[in-house]
C-alpha positions as CSV (number, residue, x, y, z in Angstrom):
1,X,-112.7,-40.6,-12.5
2,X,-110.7,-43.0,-9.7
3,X,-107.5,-42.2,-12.7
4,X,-107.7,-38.7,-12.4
5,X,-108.3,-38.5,-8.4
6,X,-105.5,-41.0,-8.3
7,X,-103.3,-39.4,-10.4
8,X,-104.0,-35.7,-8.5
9,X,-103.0,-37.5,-5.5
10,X,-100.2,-39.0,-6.8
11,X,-99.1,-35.1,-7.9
12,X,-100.3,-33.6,-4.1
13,X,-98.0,-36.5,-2.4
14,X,-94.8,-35.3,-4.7
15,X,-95.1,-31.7,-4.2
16,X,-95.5,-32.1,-0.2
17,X,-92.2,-34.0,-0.7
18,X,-90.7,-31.2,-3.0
19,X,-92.0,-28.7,-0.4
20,X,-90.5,-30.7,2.7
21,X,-87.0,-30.8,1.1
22,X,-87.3,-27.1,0.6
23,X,-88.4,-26.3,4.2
24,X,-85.6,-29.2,5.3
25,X,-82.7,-27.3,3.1
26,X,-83.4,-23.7,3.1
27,X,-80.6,-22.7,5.4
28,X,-77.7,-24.1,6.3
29,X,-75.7,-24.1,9.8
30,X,-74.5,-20.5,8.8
31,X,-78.0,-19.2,7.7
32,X,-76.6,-19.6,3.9
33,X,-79.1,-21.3,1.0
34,X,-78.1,-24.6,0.4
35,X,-76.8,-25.1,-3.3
36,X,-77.7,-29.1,-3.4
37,X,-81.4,-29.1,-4.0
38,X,-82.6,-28.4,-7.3
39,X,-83.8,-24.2,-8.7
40,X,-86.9,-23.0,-8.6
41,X,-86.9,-23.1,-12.4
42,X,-85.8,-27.0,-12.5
43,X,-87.7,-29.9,-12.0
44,X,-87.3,-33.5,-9.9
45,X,-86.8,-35.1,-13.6
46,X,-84.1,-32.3,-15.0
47,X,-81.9,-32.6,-11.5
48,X,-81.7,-36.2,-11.9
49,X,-80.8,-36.0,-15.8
50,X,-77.7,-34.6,-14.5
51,X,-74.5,-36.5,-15.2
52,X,-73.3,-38.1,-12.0
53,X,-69.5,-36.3,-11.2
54,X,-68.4,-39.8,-9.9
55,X,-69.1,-41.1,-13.3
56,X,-66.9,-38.7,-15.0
57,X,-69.3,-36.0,-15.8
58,X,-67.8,-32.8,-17.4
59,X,-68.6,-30.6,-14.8
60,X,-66.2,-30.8,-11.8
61,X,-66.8,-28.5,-8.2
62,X,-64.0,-26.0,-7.9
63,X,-62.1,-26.7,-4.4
64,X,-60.9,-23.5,-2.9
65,X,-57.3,-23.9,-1.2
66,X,-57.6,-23.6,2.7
67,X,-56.7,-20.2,4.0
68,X,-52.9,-20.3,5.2
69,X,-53.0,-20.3,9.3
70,X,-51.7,-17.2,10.9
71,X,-48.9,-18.0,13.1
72,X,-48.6,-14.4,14.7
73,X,-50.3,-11.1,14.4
74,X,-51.4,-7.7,15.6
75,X,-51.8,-7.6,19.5
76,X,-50.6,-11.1,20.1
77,X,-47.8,-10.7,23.1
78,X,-45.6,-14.3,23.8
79,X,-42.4,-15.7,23.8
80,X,-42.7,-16.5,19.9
81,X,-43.2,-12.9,19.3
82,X,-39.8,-11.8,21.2
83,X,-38.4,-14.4,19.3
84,X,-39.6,-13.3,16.4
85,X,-38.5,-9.6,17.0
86,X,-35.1,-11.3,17.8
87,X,-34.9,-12.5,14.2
88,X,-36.2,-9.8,12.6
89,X,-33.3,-7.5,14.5
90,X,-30.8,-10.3,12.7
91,X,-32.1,-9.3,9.5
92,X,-32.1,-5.3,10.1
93,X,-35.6,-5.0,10.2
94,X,-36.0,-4.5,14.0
95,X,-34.3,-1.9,15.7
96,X,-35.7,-2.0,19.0
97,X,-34.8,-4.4,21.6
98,X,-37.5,-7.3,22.0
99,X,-40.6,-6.6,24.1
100,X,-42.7,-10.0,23.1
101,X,-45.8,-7.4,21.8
102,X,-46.8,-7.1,18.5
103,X,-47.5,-3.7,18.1
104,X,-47.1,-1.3,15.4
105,X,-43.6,-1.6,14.9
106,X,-43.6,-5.3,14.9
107,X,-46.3,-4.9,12.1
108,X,-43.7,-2.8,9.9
109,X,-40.9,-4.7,10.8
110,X,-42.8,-8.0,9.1
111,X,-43.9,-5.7,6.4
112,X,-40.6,-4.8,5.4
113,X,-39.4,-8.3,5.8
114,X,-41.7,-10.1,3.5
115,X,-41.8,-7.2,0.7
116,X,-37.8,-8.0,0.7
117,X,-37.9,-11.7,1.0
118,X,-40.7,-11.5,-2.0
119,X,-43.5,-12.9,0.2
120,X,-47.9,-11.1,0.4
121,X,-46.7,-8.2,2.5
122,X,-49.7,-8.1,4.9
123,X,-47.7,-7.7,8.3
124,X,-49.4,-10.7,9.6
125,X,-46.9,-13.5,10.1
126,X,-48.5,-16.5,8.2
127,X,-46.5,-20.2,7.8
128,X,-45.1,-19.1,4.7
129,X,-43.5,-16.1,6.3
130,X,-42.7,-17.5,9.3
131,X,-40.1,-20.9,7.5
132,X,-38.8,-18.0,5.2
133,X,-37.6,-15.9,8.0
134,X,-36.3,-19.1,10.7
135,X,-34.7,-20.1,7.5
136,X,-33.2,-17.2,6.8
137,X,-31.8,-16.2,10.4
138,X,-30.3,-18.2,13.8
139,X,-31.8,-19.3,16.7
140,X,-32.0,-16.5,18.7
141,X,-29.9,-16.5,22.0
142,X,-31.1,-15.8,25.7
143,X,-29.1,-12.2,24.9
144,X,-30.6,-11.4,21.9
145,X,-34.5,-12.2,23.2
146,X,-33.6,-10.4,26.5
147,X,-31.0,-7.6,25.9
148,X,-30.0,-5.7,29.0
149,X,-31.9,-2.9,29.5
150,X,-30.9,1.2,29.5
151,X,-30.7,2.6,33.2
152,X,-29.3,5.7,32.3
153,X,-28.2,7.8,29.3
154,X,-27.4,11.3,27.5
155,X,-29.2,14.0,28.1
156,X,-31.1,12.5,31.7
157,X,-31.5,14.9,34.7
158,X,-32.4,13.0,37.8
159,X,-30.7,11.8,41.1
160,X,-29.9,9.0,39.7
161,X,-27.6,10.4,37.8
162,X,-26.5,12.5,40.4
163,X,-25.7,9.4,42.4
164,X,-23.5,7.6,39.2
165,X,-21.7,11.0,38.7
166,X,-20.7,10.6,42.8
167,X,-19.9,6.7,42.5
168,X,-18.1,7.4,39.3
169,X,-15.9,9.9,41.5
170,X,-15.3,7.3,44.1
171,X,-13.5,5.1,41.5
172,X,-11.5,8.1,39.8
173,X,-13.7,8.3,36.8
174,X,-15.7,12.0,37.7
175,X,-13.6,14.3,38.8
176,X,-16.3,17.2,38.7
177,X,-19.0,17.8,41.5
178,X,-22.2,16.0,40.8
179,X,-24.4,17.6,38.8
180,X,-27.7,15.1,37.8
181,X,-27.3,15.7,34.3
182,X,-25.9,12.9,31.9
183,X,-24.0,15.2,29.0
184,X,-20.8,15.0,27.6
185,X,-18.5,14.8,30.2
186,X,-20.7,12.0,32.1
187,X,-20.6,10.2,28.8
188,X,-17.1,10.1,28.5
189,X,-16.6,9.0,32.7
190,X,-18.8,6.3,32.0
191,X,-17.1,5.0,29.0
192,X,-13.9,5.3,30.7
193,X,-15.0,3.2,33.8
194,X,-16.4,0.8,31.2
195,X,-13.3,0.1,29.8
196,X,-11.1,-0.1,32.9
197,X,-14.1,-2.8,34.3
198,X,-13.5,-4.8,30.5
199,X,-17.3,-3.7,30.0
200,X,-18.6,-2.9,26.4
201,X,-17.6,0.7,26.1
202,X,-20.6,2.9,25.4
203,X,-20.9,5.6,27.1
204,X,-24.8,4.4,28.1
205,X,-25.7,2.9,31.7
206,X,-26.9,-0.7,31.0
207,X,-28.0,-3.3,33.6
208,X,-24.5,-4.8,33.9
209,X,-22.5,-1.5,34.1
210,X,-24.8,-1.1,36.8
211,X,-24.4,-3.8,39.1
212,X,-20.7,-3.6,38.3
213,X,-20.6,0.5,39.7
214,X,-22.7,0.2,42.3
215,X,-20.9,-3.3,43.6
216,X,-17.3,-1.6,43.5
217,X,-18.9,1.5,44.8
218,X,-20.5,2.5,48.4
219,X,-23.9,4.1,48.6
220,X,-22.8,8.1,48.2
221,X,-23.3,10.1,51.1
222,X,-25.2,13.8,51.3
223,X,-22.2,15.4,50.6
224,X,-20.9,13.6,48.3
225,X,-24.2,14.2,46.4
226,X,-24.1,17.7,46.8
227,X,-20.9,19.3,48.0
228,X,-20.4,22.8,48.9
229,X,-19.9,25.3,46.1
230,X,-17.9,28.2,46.1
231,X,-19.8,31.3,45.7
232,X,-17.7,34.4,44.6
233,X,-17.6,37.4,46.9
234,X,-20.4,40.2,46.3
235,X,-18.4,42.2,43.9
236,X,-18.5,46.0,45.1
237,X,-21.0,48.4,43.4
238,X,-18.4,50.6,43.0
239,X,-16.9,48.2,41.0
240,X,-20.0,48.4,38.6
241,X,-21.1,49.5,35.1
242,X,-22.9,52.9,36.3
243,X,-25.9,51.9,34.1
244,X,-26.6,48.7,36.9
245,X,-26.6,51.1,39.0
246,X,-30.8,52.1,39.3
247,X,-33.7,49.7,38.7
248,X,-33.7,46.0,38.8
249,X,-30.4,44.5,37.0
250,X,-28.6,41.5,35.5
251,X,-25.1,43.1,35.5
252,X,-22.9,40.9,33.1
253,X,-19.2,42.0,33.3
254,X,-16.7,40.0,30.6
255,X,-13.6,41.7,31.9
256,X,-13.9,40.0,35.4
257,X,-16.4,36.9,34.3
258,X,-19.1,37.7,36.8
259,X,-22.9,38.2,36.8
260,X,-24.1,40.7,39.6
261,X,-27.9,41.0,40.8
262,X,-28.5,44.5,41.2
263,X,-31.4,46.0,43.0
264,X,-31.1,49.8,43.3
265,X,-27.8,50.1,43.7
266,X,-27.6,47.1,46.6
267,X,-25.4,43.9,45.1
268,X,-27.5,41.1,46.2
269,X,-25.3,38.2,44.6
270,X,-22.9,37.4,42.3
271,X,-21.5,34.3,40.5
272,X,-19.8,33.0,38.2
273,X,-19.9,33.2,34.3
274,X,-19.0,32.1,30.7
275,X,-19.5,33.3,27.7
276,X,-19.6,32.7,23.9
277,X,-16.5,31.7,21.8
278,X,-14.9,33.7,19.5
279,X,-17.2,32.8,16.6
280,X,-20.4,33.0,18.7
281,X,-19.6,36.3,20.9
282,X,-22.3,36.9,23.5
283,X,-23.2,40.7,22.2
284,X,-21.8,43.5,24.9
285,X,-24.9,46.2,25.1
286,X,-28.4,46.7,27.2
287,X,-30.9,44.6,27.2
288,X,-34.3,43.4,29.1
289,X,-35.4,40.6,30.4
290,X,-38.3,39.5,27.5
291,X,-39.0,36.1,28.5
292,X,-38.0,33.2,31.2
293,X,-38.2,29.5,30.5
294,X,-37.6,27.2,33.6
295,X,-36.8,23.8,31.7
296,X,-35.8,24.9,28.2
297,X,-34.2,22.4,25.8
298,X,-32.2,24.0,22.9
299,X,-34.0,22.7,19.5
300,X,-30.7,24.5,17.2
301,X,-27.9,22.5,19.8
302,X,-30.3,20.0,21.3
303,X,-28.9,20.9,24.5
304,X,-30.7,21.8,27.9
305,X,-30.4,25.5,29.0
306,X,-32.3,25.1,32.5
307,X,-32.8,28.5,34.3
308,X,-32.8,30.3,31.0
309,X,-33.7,33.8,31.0
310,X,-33.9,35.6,27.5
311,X,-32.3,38.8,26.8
312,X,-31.1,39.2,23.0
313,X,-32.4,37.0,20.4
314,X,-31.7,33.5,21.2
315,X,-28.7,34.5,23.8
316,X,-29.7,33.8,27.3
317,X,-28.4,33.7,31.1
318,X,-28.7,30.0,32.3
319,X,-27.5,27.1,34.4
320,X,-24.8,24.8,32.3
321,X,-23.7,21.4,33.1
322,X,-20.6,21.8,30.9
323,X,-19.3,25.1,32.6
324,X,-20.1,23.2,36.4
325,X,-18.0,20.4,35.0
326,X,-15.2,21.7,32.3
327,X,-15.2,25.9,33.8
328,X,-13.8,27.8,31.4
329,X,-12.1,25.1,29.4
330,X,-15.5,25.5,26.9
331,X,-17.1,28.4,25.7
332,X,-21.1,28.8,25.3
333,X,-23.1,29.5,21.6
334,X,-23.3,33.0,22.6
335,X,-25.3,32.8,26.0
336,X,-24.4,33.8,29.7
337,X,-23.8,30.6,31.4
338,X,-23.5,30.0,34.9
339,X,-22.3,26.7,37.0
340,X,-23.9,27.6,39.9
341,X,-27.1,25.7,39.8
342,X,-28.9,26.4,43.7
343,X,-27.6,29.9,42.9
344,X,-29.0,30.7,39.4
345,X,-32.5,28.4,40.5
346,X,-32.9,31.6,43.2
347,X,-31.9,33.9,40.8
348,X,-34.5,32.6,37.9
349,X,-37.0,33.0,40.9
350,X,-36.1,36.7,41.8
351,X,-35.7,38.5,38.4
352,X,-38.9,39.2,36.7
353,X,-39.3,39.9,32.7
354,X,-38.8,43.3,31.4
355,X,-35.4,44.1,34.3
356,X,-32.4,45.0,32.7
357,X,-29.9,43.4,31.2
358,X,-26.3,44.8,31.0
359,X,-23.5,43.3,29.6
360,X,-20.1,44.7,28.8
361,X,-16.5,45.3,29.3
């Protein structure tokens, strides 16, 4: 009787000890099962029957590698990022100028990079990634990780440019009345100022062309900025097409280049105009206003056509930078042009859509 009380008690004491080690390792730190302790389905005696690994049992834990440590990724903004955007831009893979963000097109630009240096293309710049590509390229300078910067190019409108186009004429370079808009003939003043000042010859307004202008320049005054135009005399209504002679009228002549604003027979201005080349003849005929667009941009020339007021097709009166500058060295793609701007803004403001249009000989 004392045997089998002792040997129950014996049997109580071991499976409080095999329930403590269970309620000690259920969880680990991360809330995860621990693996050491023995199955549900084994016992105290099978666990220890197990070949000790130290003793050269057959059975060996699998080790898994530790992850590779990022060096840069997505959103991360530093000096190690312009730098490596600096690199990258050695390799071709980087085609704008540093920032220090890693944004979107740092994420492609590591993407491309490590598919064509055979590396996991993840876009995330891991060690491995980050020895290929400083072995592969140099040391970035102070110029490459902070280029200069653009303060003006083609195809800006502003007083800025207004002002470059004035200081450009100071020092020979513009011999045109400032405009505001950066176009062709801008583009080729500024590359010739570049060159006579032994700048890099772009044609683009960087940070040292800058300084350079505006140090050999003095600040423009009013009228330098906007000097008086000539406006052509009122031409006579007499002098008209007799159709532009009742209603509301854009009267286009070609034989004496002018644009008339007709309003019941009373002239109330006239100016200047251009018109299509030989292959791209602006078409003699009448026509109505069908549409006005204040700020238009061109998408067939990618050119601005500010003022533009429809009248046949794609052919239009408006305000052109080229005519103000070149006059009537150029030729339009077929529309009106006028190099008036204060003249054709008040004229975009008085005609309405559906007044006549008349253009001929």
């Amino acid at each position: 009787m004392r045997a089998a009380l002792f040997r129950k008690s014996v049997l109580s004491a071991a499976a409080a000890l095999v329930t403590g080690a269970v309620l000690l390792t259920g969880c680990s730190a991360e809330g995860q099962a621990a693996s050491d302790g023995p199955s549900a389905g084994e016992s105290a005696g099978e666990e220890s029957s197990r070949p000790d690994d130290a003793e050269g049992g057959e059975e060996e834990d699998e080790t898994e590698e530790p992850a590779e440590r990022v060096v840069l990724g997505f959103g991360d903004e530093s000096e190690q990022v312009r730098e490596l955007q600096a690199r990258l831009e050695q390799l071709g893979h980087f085609v704008a100028q540093p920032t220090g963000y890693y944004g979107d097109v740092t994420l492609g630009a590591v993407s491309e990079y490590q598919r064509e240096a055979g590396l996991d293309v993840s876009g995330t710049v891991y060690e491995s990634t980050w020895a290929a590509l400083t072995d592969a390229t140099e040391t970035p300078g102070e110029e490459d990780m902070y280029p200069p910067q653009q303060v003006m190019g083609y195809g800006d409108n502003s007083e800025q440019v207004r002002e470059l186009q004035a200081r450009l004429k100071q020092v020979g370079h513009f011999e045109e009345n400032p405009t505001g808009y950066y176009g062709d003939v801008t583009t080729a003043a500024v590359r010739a100022y570049q060159e006579s000042a032994g700048i890099e010859a772009t044609g683009t307004v960087f940070e040292p062309t800058w300084t350079a202008l505006t140090a050999e320049t003095e600040t423009p005054t009013e009228e330098e900025m906007y000097p008086p135009v000539e406006i052509p005399e009122v031409e006579p209504a007499q002098d008209l097409d007799e159709r532009c002679l009742t209603g509301r009228v854009l009267c286009i002549s070609k034989t004496s280049r002018t644009l008339s604003w007709v309003v019941d027979g009373e002239v109330r201005m006239t100016v200047d105009v251009r018109f299509g080349a030989e292959e791209t003849p602006t078409r003699e005929g009448e026509f109505e206003v069908y549409w006005k667009s204040r700020n238009h941009h061109s998408t067939l020339y990618d050119s601005p056509m500010p003022y533009a007021m429809f009248f046949d097709g794609g052919q239009a009166v408006h305000y052109s930078q080229d005519f103000a500058a070149n006059g009537y060295n150029g030729a339009s793609h077929g529309c009106v042009n006028v190099r008036d701007e204060a003249a054709i803004a008040q004229l975009f403001d008085a005609v309405n859509e559906g007044d006549k249009v008349i253009v001929y000989w």
